[in-house]
N, C-alpha and C positions, 0 to 999 in steps of 0.2 A: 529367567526367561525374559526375552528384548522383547520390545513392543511391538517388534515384525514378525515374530514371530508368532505373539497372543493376536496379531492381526490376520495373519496366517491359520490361524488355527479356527478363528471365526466366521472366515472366509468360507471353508473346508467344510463347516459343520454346518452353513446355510446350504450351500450346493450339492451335501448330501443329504439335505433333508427332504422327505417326500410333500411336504408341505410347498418347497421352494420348486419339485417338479410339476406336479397337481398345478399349481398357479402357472407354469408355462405351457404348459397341456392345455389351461382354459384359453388361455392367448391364443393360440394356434387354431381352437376350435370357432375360436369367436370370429376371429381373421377369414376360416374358411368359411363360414355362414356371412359374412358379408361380401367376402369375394363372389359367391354363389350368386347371391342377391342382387349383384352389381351386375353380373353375366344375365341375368336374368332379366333386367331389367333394358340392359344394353340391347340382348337379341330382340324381345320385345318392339323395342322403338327400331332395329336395322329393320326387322322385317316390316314393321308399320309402313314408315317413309317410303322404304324400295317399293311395296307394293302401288303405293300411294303414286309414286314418279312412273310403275310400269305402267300402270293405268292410265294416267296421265299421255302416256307416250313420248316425255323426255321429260330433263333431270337442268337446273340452270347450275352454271360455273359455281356459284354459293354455295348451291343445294348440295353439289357432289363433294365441294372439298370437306362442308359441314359436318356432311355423312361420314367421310373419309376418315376427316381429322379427329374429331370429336365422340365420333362411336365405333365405327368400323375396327381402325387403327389400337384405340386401348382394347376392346373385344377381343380383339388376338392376342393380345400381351396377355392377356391375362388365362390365355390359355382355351379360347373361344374357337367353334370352327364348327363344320357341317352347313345345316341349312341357311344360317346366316351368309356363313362364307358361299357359297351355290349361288343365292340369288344375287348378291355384288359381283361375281365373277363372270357368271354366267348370263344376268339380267341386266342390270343395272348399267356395270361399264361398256354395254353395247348400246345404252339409247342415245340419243341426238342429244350432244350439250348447245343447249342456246337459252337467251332470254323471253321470257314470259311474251316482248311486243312481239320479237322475231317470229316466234311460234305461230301468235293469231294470224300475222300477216301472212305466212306462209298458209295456215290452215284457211283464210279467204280468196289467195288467190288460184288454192289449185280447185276448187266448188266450180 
């Protein structure tokens, strides 16, 4: 017997071992309680912010790529959607982007 062949064969007898599936089962479970967790965490903070900017009554250039880039964006990759998605579609990319002075000056001169 060649050494490729005893290496073959050990190969063969790890990848049919239940011991070697059992350990990528726990991987996979583990991955999806933290993907979970992540989603969770992410919708969390979308909804926080958006409610926070609707209230507000507008959202600054930072604020929106922030959202966008940083939570929104992974949020869907990762396979996120509904009420999250709703209030950025529906709420959020409809308010006035401007800076915080621009706002006040605007909100004093129309009083």
């Amino acid at each position: 017997m060649s050494t490729i062949e005893v290496i073959v064969a050990i190969v063969c007898a790890v990848i049919a071992s239940t011991g070697f599936w059992t350990f990528i089962q726990s991987l996979k479970k583990s991955k999806s309680a933290e993907t979970r967790m992540l989603m969770g965490l992410a919708h969390d903070r979308i909804m926080y912010l958006s409610m926070h900017y609707i209230k507000r009554g507008y959202i600054t250039k930072e604020e929106y790529e922030d959202l966008i880039t940083y939570l929104y964006e992974p949020y869907l990759e990762l396979g996120g959607n509904g009420s999250a998605r709703h209030i950025i579609e529906d709420q959020v990319d409809k308010l006035p982007v401007t800076s915080h002075e621009e706002w006040k000056t605007r909100k004093n001169v129309t009083k």
